[in-house]
TORKOL-4160 file (C-alpha; in steps of 0.2 Angstrom, whole numbers, padded with zeros to 4 digits, m for minus):
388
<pt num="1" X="m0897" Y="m0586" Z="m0791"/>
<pt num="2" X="m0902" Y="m0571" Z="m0803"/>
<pt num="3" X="m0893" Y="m0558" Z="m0807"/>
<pt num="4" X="m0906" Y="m0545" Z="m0801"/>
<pt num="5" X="m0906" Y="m0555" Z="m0783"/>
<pt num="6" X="m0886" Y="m0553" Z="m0781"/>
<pt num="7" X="m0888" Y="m0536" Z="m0784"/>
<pt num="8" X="m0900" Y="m0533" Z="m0771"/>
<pt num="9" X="m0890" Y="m0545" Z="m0761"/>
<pt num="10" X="m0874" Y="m0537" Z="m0762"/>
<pt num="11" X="m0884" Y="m0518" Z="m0760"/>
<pt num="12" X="m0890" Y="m0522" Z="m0743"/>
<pt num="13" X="m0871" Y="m0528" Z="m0739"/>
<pt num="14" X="m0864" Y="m0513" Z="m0743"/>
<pt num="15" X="m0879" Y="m0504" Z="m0733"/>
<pt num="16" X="m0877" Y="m0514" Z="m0721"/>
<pt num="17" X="m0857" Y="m0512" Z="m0720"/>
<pt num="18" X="m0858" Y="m0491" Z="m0723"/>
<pt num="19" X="m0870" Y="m0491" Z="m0707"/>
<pt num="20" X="m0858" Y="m0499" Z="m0695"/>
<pt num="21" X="m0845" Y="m0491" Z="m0700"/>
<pt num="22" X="m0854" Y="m0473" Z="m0699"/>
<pt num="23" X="m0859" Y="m0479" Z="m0681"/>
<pt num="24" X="m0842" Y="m0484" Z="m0676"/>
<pt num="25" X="m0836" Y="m0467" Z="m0682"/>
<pt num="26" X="m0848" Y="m0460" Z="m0671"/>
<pt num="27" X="m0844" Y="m0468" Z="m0656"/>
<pt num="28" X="m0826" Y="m0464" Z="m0657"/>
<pt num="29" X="m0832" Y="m0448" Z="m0658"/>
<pt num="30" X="m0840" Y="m0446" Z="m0642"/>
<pt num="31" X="m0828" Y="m0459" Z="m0634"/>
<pt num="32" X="m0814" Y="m0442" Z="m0641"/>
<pt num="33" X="m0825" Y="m0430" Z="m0634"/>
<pt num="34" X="m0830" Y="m0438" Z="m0619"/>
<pt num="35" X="m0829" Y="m0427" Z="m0605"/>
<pt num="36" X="m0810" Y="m0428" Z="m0593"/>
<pt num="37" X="m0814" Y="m0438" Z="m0575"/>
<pt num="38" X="m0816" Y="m0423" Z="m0563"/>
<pt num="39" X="m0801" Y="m0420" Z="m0554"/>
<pt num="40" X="m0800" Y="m0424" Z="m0534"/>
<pt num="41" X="m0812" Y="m0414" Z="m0524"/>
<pt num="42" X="m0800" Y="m0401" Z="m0512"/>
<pt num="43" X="m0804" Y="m0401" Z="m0493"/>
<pt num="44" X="m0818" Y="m0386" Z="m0489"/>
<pt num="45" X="m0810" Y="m0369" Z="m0489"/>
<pt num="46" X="m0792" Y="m0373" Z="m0497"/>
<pt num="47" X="m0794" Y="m0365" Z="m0515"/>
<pt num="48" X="m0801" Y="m0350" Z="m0508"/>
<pt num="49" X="m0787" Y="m0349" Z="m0496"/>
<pt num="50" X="m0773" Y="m0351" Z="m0510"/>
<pt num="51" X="m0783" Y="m0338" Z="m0522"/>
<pt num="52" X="m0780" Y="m0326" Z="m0509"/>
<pt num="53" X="m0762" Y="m0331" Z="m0501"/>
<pt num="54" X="m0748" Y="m0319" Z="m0506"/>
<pt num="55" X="m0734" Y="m0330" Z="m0503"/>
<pt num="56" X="m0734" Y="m0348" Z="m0518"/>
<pt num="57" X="m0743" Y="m0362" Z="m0512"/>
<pt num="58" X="m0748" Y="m0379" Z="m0520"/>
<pt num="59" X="m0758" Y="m0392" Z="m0517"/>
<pt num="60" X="m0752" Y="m0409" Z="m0525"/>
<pt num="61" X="m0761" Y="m0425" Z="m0529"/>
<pt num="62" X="m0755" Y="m0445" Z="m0525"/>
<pt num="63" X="m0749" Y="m0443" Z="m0542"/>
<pt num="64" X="m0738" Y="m0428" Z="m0539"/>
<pt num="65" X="m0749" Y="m0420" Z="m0551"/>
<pt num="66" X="m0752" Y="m0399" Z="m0545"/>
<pt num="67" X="m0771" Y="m0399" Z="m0543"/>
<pt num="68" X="m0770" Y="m0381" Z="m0538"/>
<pt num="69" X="m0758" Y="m0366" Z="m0535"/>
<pt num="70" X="m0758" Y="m0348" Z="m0535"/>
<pt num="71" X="m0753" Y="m0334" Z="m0545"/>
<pt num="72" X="m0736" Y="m0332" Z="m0536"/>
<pt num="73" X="m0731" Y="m0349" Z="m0536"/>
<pt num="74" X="m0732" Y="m0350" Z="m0554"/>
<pt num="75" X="m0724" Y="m0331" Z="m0557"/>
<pt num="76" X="m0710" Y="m0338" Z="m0546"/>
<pt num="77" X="m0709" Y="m0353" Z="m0560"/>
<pt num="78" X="m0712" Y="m0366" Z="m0547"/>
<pt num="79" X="m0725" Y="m0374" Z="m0557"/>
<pt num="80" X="m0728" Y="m0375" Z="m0575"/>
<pt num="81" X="m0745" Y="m0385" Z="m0580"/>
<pt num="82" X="m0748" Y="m0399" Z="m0570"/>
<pt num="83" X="m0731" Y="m0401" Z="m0563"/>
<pt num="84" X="m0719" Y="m0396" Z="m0551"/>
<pt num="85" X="m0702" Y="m0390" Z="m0557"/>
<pt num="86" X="m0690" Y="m0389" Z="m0544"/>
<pt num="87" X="m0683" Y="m0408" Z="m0540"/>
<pt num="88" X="m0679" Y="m0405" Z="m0522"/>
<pt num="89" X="m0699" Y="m0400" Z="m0518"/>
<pt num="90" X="m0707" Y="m0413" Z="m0527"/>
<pt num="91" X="m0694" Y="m0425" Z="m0518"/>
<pt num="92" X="m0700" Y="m0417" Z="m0502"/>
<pt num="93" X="m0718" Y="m0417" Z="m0505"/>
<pt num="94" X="m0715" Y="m0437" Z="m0510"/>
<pt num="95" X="m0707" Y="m0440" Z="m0494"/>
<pt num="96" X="m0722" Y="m0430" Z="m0483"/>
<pt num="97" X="m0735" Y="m0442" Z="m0492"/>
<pt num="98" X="m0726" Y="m0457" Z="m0487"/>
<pt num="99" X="m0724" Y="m0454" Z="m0467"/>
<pt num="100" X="m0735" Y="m0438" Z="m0466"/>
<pt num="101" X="m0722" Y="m0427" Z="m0457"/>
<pt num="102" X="m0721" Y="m0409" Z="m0458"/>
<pt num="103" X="m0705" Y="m0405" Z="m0466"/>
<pt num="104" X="m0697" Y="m0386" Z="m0470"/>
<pt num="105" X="m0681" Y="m0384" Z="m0479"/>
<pt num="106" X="m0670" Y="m0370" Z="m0488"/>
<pt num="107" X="m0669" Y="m0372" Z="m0507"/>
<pt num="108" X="m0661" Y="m0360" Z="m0519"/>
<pt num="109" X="m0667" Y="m0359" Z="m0535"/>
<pt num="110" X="m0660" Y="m0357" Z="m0552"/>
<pt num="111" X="m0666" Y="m0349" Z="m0566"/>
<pt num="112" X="m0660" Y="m0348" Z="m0586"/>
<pt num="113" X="m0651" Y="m0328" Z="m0588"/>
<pt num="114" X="m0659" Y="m0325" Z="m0571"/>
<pt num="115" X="m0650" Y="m0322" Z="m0551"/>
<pt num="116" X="m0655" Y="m0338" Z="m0541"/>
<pt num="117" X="m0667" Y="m0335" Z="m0527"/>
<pt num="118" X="m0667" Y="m0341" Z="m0510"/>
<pt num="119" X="m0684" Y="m0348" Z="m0505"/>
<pt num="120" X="m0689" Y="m0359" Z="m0487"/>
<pt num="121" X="m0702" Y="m0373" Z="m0491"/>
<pt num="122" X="m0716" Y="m0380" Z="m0478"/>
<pt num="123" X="m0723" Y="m0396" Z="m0484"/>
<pt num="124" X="m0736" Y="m0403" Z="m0474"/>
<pt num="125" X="m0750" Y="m0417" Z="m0477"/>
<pt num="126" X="m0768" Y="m0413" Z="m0481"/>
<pt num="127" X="m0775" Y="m0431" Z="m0483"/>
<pt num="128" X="m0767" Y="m0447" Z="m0485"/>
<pt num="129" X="m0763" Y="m0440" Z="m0504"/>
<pt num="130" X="m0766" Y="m0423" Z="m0506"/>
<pt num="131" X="m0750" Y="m0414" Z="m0498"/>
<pt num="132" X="m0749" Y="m0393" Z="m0497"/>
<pt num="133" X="m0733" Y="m0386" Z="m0501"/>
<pt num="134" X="m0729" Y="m0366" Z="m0495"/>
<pt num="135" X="m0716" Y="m0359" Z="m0503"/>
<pt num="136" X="m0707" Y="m0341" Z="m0496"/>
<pt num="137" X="m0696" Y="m0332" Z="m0506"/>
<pt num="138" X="m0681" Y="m0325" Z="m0493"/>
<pt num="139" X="m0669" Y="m0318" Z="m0510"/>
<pt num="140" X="m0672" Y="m0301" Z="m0502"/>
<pt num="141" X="m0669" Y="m0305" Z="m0485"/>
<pt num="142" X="m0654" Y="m0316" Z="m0488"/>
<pt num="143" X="m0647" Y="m0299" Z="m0500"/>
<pt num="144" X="m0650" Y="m0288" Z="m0484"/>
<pt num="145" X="m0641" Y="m0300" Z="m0471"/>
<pt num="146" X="m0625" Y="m0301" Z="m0483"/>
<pt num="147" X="m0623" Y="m0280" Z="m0485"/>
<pt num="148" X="m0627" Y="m0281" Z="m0466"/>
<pt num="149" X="m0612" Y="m0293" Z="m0462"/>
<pt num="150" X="m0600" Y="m0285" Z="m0476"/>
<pt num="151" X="m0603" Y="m0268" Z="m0466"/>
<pt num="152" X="m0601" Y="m0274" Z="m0448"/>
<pt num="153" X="m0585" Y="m0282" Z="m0456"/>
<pt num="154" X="m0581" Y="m0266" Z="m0468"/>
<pt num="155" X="m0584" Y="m0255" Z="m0451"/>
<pt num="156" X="m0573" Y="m0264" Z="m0441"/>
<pt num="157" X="m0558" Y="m0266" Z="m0453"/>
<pt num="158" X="m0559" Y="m0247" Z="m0458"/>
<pt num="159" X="m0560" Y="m0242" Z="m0437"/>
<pt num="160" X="m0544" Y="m0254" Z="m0436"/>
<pt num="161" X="m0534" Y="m0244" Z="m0447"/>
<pt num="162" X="m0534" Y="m0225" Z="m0436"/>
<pt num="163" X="m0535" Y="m0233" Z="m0421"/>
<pt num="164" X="m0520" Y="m0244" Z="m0424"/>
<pt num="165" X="m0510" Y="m0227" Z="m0431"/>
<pt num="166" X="m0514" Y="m0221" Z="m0413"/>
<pt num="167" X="m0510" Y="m0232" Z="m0402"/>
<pt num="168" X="m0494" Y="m0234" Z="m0413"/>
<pt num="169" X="m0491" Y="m0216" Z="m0410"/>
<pt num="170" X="m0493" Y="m0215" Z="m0395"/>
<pt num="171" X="m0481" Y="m0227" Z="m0391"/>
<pt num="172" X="m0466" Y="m0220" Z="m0401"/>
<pt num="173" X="m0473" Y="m0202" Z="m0392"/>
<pt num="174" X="m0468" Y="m0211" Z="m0374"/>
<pt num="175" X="m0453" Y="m0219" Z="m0383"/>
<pt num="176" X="m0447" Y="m0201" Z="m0389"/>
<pt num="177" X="m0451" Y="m0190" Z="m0372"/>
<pt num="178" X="m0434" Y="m0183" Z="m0373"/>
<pt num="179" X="m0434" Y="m0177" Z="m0391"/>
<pt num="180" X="m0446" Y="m0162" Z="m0392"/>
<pt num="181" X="m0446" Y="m0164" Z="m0412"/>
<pt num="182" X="m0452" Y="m0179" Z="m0414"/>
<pt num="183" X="m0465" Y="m0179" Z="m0398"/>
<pt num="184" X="m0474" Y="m0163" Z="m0410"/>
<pt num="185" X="m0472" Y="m0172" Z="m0425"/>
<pt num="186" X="m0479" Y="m0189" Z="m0419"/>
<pt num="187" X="m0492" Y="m0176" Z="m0409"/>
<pt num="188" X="m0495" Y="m0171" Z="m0425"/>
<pt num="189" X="m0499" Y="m0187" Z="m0434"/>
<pt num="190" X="m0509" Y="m0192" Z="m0419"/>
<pt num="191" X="m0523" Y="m0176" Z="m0421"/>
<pt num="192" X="m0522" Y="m0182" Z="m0438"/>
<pt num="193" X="m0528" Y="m0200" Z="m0435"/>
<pt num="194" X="m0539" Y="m0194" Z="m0425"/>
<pt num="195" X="m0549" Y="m0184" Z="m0435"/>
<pt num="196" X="m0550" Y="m0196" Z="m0448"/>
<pt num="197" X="m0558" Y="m0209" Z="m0434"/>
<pt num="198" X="m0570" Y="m0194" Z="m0428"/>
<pt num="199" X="m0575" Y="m0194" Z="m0444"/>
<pt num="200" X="m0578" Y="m0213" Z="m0449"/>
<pt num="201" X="m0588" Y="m0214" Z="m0434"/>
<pt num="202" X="m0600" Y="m0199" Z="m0437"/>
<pt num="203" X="m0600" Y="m0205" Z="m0455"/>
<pt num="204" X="m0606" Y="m0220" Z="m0451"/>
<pt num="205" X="m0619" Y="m0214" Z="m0437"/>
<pt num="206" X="m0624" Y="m0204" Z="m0449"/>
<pt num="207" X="m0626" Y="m0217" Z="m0465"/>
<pt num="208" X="m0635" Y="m0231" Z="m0452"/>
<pt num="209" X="m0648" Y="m0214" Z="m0447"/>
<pt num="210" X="m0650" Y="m0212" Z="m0465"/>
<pt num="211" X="m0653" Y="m0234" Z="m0471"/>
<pt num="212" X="m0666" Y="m0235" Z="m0455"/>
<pt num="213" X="m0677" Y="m0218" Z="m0463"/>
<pt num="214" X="m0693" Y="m0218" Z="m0470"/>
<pt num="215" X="m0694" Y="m0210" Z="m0486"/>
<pt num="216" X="m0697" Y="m0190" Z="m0482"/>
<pt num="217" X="m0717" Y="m0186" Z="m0475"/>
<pt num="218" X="m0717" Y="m0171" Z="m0472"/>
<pt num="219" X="m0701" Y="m0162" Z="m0482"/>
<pt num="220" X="m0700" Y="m0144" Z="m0478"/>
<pt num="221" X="m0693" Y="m0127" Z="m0489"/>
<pt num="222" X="m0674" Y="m0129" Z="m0488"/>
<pt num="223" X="m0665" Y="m0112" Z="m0493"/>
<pt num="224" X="m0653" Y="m0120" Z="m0506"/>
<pt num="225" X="m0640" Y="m0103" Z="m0505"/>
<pt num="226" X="m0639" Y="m0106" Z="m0486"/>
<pt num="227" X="m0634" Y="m0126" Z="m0489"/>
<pt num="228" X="m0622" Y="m0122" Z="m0504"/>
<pt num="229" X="m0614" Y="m0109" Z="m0492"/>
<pt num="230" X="m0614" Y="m0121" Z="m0478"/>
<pt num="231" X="m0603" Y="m0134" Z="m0490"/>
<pt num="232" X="m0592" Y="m0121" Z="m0494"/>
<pt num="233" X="m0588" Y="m0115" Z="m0477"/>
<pt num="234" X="m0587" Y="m0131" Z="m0471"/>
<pt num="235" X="m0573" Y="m0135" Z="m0483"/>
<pt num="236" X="m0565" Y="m0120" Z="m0484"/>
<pt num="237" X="m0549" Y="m0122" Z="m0471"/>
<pt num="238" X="m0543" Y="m0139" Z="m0482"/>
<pt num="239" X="m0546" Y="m0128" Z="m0497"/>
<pt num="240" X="m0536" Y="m0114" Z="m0490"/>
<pt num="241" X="m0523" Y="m0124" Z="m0488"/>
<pt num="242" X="m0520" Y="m0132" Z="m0503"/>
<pt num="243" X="m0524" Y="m0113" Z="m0512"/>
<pt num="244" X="m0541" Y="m0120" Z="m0521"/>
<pt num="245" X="m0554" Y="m0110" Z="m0525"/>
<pt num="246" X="m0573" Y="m0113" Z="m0520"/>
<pt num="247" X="m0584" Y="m0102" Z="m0531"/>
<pt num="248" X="m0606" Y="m0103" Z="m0530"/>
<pt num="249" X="m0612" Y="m0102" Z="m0547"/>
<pt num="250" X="m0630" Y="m0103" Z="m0553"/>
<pt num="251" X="m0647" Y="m0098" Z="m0551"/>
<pt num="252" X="m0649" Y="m0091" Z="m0532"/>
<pt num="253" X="m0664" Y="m0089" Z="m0523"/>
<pt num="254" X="m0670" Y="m0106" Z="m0525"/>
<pt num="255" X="m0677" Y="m0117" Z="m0512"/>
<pt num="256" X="m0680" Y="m0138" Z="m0511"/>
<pt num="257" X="m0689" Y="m0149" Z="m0502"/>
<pt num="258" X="m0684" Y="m0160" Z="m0489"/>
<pt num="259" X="m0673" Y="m0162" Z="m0475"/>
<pt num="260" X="m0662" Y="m0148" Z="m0473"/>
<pt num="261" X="m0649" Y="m0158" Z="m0460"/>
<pt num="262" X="m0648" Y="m0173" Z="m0473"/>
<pt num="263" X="m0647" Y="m0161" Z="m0489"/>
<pt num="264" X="m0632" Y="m0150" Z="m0483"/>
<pt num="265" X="m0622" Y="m0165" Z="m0476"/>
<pt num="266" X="m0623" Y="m0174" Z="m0495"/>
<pt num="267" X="m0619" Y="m0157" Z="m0504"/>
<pt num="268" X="m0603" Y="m0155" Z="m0488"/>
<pt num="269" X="m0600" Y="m0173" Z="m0494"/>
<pt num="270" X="m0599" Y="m0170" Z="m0513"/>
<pt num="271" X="m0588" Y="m0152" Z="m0508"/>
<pt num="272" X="m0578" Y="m0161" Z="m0498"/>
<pt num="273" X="m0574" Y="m0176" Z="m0509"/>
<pt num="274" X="m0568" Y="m0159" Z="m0524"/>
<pt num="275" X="m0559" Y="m0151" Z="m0513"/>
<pt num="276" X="m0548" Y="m0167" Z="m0507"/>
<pt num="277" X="m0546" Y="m0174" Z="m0525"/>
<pt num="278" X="m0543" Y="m0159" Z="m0534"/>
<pt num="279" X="m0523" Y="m0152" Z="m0536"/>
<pt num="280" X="m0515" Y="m0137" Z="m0528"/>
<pt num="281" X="m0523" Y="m0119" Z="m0535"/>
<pt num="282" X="m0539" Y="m0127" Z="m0546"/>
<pt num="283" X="m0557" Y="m0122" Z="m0542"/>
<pt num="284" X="m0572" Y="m0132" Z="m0538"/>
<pt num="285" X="m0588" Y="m0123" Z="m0543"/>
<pt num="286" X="m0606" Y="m0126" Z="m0535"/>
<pt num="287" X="m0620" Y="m0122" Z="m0541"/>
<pt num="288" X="m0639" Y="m0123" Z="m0542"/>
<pt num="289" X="m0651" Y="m0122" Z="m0554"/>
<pt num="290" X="m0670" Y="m0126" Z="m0555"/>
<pt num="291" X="m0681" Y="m0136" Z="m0567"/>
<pt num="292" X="m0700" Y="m0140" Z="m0568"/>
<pt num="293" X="m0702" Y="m0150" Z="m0555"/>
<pt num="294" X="m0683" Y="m0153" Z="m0546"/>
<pt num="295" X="m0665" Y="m0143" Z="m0542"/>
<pt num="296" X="m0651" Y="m0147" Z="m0547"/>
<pt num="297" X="m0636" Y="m0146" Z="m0536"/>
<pt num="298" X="m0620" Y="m0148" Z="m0544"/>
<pt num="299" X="m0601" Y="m0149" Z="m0540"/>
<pt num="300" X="m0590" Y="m0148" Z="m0553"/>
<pt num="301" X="m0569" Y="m0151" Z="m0549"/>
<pt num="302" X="m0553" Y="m0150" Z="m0560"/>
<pt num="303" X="m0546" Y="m0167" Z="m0551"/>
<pt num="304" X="m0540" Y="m0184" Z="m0555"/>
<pt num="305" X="m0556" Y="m0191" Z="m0564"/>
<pt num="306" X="m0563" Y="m0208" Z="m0560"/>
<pt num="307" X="m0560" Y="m0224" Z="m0573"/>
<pt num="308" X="m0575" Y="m0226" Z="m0584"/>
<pt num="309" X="m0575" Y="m0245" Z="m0575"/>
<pt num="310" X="m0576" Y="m0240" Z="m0558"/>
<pt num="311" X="m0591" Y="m0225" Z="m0561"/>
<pt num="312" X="m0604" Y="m0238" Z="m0558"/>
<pt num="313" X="m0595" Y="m0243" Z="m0540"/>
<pt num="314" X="m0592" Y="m0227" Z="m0534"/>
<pt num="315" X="m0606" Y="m0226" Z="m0524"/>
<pt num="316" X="m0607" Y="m0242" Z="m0515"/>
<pt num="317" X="m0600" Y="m0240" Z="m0495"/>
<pt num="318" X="m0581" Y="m0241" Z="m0490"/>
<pt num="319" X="m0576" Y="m0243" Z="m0511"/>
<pt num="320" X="m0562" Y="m0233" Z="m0514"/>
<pt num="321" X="m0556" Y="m0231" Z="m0533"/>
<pt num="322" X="m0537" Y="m0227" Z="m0528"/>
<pt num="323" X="m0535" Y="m0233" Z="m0508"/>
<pt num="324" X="m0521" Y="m0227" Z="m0507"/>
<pt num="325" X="m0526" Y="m0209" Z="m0512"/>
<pt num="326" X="m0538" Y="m0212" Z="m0499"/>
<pt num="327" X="m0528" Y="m0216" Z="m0486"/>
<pt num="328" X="m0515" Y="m0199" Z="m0490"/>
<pt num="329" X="m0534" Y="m0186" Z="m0489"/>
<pt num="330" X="m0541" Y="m0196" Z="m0476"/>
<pt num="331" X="m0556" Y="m0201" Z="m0484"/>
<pt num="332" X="m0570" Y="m0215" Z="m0478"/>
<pt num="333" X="m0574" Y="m0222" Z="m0491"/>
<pt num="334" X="m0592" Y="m0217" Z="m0486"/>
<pt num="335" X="m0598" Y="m0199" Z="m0493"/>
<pt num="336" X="m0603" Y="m0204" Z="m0508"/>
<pt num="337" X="m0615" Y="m0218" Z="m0501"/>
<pt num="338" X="m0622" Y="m0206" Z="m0489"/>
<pt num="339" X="m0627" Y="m0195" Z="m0504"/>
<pt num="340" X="m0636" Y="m0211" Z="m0514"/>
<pt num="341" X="m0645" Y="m0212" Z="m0498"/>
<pt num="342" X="m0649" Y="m0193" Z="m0495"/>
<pt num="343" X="m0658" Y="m0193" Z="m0515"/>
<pt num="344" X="m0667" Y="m0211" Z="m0512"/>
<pt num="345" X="m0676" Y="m0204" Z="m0496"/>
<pt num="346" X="m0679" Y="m0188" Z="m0505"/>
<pt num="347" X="m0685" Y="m0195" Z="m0520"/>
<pt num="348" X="m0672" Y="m0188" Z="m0531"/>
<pt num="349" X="m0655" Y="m0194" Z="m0539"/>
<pt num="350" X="m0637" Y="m0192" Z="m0542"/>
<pt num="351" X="m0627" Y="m0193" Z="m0555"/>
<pt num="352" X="m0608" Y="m0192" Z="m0559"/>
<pt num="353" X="m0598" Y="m0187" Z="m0576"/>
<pt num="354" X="m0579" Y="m0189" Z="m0577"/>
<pt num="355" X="m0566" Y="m0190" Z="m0586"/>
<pt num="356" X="m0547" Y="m0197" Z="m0581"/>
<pt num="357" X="m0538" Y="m0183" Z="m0577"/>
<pt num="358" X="m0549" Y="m0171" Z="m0582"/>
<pt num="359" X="m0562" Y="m0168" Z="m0568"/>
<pt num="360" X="m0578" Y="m0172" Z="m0561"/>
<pt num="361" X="m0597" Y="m0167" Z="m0560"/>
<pt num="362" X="m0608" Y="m0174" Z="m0546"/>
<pt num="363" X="m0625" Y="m0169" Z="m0548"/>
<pt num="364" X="m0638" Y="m0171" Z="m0536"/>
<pt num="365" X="m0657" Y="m0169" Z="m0539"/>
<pt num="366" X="m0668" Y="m0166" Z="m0527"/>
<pt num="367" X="m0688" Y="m0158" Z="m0528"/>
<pt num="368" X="m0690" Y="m0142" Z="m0531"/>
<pt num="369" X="m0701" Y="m0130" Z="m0520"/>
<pt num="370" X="m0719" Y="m0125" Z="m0531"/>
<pt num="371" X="m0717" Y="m0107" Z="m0534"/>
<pt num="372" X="m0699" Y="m0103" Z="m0537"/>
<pt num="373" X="m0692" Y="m0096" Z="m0555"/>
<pt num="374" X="m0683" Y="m0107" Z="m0566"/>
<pt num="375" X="m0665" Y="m0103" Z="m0569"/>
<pt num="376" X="m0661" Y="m0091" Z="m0585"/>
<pt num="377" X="m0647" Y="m0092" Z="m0596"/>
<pt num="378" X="m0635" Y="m0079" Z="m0587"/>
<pt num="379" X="m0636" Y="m0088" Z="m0572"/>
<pt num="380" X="m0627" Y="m0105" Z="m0579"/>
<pt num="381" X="m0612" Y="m0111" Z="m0572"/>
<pt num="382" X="m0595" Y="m0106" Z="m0582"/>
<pt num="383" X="m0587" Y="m0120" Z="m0588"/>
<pt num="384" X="m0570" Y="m0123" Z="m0581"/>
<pt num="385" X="m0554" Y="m0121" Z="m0588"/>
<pt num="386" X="m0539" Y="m0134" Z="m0589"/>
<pt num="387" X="m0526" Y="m0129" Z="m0575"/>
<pt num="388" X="m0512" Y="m0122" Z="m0583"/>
């Protein structure tokens, strides 16, 4: 064979050889970028339910593979891609696709850095593979039922306490009919303890009326002279007789919105609270003063202080920082929740600053009525001085 005919030979060998191989390439690249089998068709009507469903809901394939979800089941971390993440419902939805039975159970999820939540799950069956899974998130209910037992149980340890005192009382006031001493002293105790259990119950009359209100609708203009004055009468016999002094300081003539009733019993809290934890011959001064849009009402004592640890607690319901100093000045336990909850349904806030063994400041801020000048320099409150 020629040379010039194995050259044309082995050219059309290559050609040949370069053509295949560019048209194998080529089909690889369409089989590559062949289009994904469409997933399985959902019943009529089902993805335009879930779109709209506020609560998480999934529908899951024979392959537990999430063919759809919505927004809050995959907010709530339920699903993430194509798969579920909790164990326990992909269990469930496993066993509702083998025997078709509606099943609901009570899972609790946890989360990395994150509280877990409590969640109830309805799983029921669609077709003989695709199974629906309804997911409800109960964290907040479940929060609500435990602050609802600990109160019914705080409430009825703390009504234990007066009322045993009483009926103790009474007892050794039969036992000592003959002595006139000790009939007036236990007498005495008596009217105590029982003041203390008139006021627990109103208190906590008073904190259920305020937990079951609506934030305000329709405040109205509440004088804020009359309410400090109110505080201060109110408090005025304990402070008389422990020779401490109850001085108004601030701008006057200024008016809030809101509830009057709920206002003066937070402020007669917070004066009340001074009064009892401050020592023989100090002050506690209240005063008033207005911003742009809000008043501030503040009460400002030379008592014990609060630890920096136990600021934070202060103002959840029964927490006492010293139970026994509690117990000796008769207090609840409860004032300082009912004030929390006078500033939420007004919109407002409170706010404490202490120092251990140097005094407090309790300020409450509530909205101010349009209209009314702000406070000047010369109306601040003085600052108090250390008792001598």
């Amino acid at each position: 064979m020629s040379p010039t005919v194995q050259a044309l030979l082995f050219a059309l060998l290559g050609a040949v050889l370069g053509g295949g191989t560019v048209l194998a390439f080529r089909i690889s690249e369409r089989q590559r970028r062949a289009p994904e089998p469409p997933e399985p068709p959902l019943p009529p009507g089902v993805a335009a339910v879930l779109s709209v469903l506020r609560s998480s809901a999934l529908v899951v394939d024979g392959s537990d593979s999430v063919l759809k979800a919505s927004a809050p089941a995959v907010a709530m971390g339920i699903v993430r891609g194509h798969e579920i993440t909790e164990r326990e419902l992909a269990d469930l939805v496993r066993q509702v696709r083998r025997d078709g039975q509606i099943r609901e159970t009570e899972l609790l999820m946890h989360r990395s850095g994150l509280p877990p939540r409590h969640v109830t799950a309805r799983v029921a069956p669609l077709s003989s593979q695709l199974v629906l899974a309804l997911v409800e998130d109960r964290t907040r209910e479940r929060r609500v039922e435990s602050i609802r037992r600990d109160f019914v149980a705080n409430v009825s340890h703390e009504l234990k306490t007066p009322v045993g005192a009483i009926k103790l009382l009474s007892d050794a006031v039969i036992d000592a009919a003959d002595d006139p001493e000790a009939v007036q002293r236990f007498a005495g105790r008596m009217h105590t303890e029982s003041d203390r259990l008139a006021r627990l119950v109103q208190q906590i009359i008073e904190l259920s009326r305020l937990q079951g209100d609506d934030p305000l609708v329709e405040p109205v203009a509440v004088d804020v002279d009359g309410i400090v004055a109110r505080a201060i009468d109110e408090s005025s016999t304990d402070a008389q007789a422990r020779s401490i002094t109850v001085t108004q300081q601030g701008q006057r003539g200024l008016a809030l919105l809101g509830n009057r009733e709920q206002v003066a019993v937070a402020l007669g809290n917070l004066v009340a609270n001074a009064v009892a934890y401050s020592p023989e011959g100090s002050t506690v001064v209240v005063s008033a003063s207005a911003h742009e849009t809000t008043v501030d009402l503040a009460v400002t004592d030379q008592g014990i202080g609060i630890p920096s640890g136990e600021i934070d607690r202060i103002f959840e319901r029964f927490y006492r920082v010293d139970p026994a100093r509690h117990r000796s000045t008769g207090g609840t336990g409860l004032g300082l929740s009912i004030v929390k909850h006078v500033a939420a349904s007004h919109g407002g806030e409170v706010r404490v600053w202490s120092v251990e063994g140097q005094g407090s400041t309790f300020t409450l801020t509530l909205p101010r009525k349009p209209g009314v000048p702000r406070a000047s320099a010369q109306d601040a409150p003085e600052p108090l001085k250390e008792n001598a």
